[in-house]
C-alpha positions as CSV (number, residue, x, y, z in Angstrom):
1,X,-50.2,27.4,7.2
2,X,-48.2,28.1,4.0
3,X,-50.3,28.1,0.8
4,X,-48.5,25.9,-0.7
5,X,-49.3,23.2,2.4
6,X,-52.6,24.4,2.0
7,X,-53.2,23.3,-1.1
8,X,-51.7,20.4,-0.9
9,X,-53.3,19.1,2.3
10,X,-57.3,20.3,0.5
11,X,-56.0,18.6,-2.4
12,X,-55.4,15.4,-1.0
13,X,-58.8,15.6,1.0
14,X,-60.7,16.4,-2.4
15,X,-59.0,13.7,-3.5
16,X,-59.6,11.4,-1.1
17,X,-63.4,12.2,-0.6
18,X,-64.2,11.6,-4.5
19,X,-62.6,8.3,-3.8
20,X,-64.8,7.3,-1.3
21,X,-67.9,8.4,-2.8
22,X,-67.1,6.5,-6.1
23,X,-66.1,3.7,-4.4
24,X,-69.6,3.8,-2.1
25,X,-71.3,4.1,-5.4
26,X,-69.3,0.8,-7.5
27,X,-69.4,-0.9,-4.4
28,X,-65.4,-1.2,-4.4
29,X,-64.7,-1.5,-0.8
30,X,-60.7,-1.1,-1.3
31,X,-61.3,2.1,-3.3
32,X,-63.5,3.7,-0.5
33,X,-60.7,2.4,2.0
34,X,-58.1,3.7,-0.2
35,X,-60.0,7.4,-0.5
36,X,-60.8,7.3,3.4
37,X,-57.0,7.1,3.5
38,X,-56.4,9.5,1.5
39,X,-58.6,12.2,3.4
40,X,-57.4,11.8,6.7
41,X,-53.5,12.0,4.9
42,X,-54.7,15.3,3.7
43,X,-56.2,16.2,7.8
44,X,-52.6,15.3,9.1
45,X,-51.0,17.3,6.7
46,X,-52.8,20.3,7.5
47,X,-52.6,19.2,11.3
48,X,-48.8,18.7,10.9
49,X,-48.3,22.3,9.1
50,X,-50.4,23.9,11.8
51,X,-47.7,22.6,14.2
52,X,-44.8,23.7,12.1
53,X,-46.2,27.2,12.2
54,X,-47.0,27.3,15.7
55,X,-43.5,26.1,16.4
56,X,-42.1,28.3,14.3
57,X,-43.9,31.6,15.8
58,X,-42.7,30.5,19.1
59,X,-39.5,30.4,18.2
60,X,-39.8,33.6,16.7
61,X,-41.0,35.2,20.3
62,X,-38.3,33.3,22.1
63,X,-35.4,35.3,19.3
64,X,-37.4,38.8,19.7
65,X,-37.3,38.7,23.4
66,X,-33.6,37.4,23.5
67,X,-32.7,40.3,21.3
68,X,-34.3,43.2,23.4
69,X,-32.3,41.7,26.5
């Protein structure tokens, strides 16, 4: 996972968990919504950057092993 993907996938779960818990404590239903949205965003980004990375080391393997044939 790139840093920069990394820090923007924590930052949207931070984000999003502060939001919940202030709107658990106000008793703003939308806001806790709106932060449980927000952390699970920040879950698929890091998901989706996993993939990327996976992806992208197997295509790696697949260009090393082409080259030595």
């Amino acid at each position: 996972m790139s840093l920069d993907g990394k820090i923007d996938s924590t930052k949207d779960k931070i984000s999003g968990k502060a939001k919940e818990v202030e709107g658990k404590v106000t008793g703003d239903k939308a806001r806790e919504a709106q932060g449980k949205a927000e952390g699970v965003l920040g879950k698929v980004k890091e998901k989706l950057d996993d993939a990327k990375d996976a992806v992208k080391d197997t295509v790696d393997d697949v260009k090393e092993k082409l080259d030595k044939d």
